[in-house]
N, C-alpha and C positions, 0 to 999 in steps of 0.2 A: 273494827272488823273482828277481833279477838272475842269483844262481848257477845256480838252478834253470833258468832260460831259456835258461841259455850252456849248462850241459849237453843240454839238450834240441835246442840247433843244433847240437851239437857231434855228439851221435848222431845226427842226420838227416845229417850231412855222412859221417859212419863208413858210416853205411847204405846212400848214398849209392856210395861207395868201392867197397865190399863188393859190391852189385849189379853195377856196373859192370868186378870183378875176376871176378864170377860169369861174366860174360856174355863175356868174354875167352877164358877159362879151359874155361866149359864145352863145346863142341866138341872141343878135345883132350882132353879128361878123356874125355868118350863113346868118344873113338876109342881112348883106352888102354885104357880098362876091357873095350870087345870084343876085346881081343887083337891090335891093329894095331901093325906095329913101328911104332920109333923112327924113323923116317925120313914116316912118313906122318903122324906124330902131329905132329910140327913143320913141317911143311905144314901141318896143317888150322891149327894156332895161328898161324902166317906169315900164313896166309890170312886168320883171324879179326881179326887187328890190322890189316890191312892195310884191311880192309871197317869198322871199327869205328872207327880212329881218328878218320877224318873228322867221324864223330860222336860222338866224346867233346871234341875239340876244340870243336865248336860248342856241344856240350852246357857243358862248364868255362867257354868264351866268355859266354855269356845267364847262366849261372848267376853270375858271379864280377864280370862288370862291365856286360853291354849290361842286365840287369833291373835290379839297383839303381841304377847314373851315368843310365839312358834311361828307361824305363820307369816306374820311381817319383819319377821328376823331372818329369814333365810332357811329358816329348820320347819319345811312343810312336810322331811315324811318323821319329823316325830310327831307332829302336829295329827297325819294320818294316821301313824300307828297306833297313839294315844287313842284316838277318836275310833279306830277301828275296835279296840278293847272294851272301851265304854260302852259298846253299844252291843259287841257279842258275846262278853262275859255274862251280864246278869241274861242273856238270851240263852246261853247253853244253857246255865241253873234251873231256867224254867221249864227248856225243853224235857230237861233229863227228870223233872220230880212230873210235871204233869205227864209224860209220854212211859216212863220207865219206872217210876219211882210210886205215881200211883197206879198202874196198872190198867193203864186207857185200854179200851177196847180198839179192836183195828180199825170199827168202821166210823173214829171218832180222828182218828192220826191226821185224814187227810185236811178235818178243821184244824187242829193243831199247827202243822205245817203252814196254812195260810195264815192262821192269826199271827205267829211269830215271824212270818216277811211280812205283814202289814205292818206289825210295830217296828220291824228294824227300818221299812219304808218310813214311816214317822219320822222313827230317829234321824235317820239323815237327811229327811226334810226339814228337822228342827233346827240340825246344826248349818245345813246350809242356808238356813234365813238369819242365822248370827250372823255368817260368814257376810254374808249380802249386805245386812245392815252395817255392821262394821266396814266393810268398805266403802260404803256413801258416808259414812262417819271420816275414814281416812282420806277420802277424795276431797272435802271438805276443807279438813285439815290443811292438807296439800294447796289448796288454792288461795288456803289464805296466805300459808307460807311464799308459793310464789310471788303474789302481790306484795307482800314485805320486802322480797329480798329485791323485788321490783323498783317499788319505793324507796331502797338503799339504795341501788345502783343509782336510781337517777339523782338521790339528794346526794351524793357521792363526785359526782360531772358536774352537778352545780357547783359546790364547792370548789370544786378542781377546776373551772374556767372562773370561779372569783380569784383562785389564787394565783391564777395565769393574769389575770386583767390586772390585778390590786399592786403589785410590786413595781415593775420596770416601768407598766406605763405611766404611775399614781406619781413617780421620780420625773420620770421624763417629764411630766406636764405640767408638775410643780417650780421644775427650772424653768420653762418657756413662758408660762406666766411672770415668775421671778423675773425673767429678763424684758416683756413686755412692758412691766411697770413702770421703766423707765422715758420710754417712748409715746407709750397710748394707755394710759391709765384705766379708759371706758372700754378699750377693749379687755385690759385683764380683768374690768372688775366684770364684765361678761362671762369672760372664763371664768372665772371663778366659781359663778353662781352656774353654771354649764356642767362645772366640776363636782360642785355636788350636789347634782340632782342625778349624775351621774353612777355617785358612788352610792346615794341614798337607794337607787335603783339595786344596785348590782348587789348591796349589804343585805336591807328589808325586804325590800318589793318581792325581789326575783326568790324568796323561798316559798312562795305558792306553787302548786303543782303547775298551777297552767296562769295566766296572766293576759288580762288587755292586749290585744294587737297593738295599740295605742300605745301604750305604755312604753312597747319593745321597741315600736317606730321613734319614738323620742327618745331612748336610749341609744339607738345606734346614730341617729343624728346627733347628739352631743358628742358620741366615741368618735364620729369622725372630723367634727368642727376641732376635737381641745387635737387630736392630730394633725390637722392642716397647720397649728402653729408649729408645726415643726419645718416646716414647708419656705422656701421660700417665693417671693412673686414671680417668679417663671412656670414654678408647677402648677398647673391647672387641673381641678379637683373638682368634679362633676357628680351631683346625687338627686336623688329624684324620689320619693316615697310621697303613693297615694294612700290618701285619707280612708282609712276602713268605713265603708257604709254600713256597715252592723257590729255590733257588740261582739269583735269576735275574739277569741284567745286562745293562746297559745301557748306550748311550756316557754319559758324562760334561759335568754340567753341560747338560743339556737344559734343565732348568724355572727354571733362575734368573732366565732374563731375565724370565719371566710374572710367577714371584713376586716381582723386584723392580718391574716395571711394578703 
């Protein structure tokens, strides 16, 4: 799941690339494809990079370090403040040399005006498709994390009901047999082989996520036959497990605890 994640940012970051080579790119491409020479075609590209950097800059900036170091650390208004600098510093410089600096005519101010909120509109379009992408990057993240820490927990209760099952009873059933062999030799050596198909279950088997219905059914019938030799003939010990009609499965070591309680 790890590779699978890393490829999946790895193409979001290519796609990423890619768009952003698109959008360089496309302008002179239009102007070559209608037949415009060589001399205007690298103009419009001149021109294109020149209007665009700004905002790949800020774009590679939010996406590479102010989202992850600010943002998903808890410090969103330095993240803001940052990002509010970046976008209206080099916009006053502009305003102040085209507006004041070269001596625009008035009936020119109110283009002015508009051009400089359409670019700061950009801006904060650009930074908020980092934002957005980076969060489907972290969301991601996130899911794979929870399914690990998923994965831990439950191979963690397996564990922990093999080391519940493996001690007192593996003693306990080791004497009862011991003491069987004296008496009915065919029944201990039944147990015995009871015993470890039991353990081979509870050691091997049972570290698959999920397991044969079968499988579990023949493990809690052998946990409760090597317990009836503890049993004397007066107690009567009653079990009843039907045959799974389909291949089905299920996690591992569910009902031991019940049936040992």
């Amino acid at each position: 799941e790890k590779t699978m994640n890393s490829k999946t940012n790895s193409t979001i970051i290519l796609a990423q690339a890619l768009l952003w080579a698109w959008i360089v790119l496309m302008p002179g491409s239009i102007s070559l494809f209608t037949g415009d020479n060589t001399q205007d075609v690298i103009k419009i590209l001149i021109t294109t990079v020149k209007h665009s950097a700004p905002l790949l800059i800020i774009y590679i900036l939010n996406f590479s370090l102010l989202i992850p170091k600010l943002l998903f650390n808890g410090k969103a208004y330095k993240y803001f403040i940052i990002n509010a600098l970046l976008i209206l510093i080099p916009e006053v410089i502009m305003f102040y040399i085209k507006l004041y600096h070269n001596q625009v005519p008035v009936d020119i101010e109110t283009k002015i005006y508009v051009g400089l909120a359409g670019y700061i509109f950009i801006n904060i379009l650009c930074i908020a498709s980092a934002t957005g992408i980076r969060y489907i990057m972290r969301w991601n993240d996130l899911q794979i994390q929870i399914k690990e820490e998923a994965l831990k927990g439950a191979e963690a209760e397996v564990n922990w009901l093999k080391y519940q099952l493996n001690p007192h009873f593996l003693f306990n059933t080791l004497n009862n047999i011991s003491s069987l062999t004296q008496f009915d030799s065919d029944k201990a050596q039944d147990s015995i082989a009871q015993l470890s198909d039991l353990l081979r279950y509870a050691i091997y088997d049972s570290n698959q996520q999920i397991v044969p219905l079968k499988g579990e059914i023949d493990f809690m019938d052998n946990y409760i036959n090597l317990m009836q030799l503890r049993c004397n003939d007066s107690t009567k010990i009653e079990k009843h497990f039907d045959d799974p009609e389909n291949d089905s499965k299920i996690a591992p070591l569910l009902f031991i605890s019940l049936i040992e309680n």
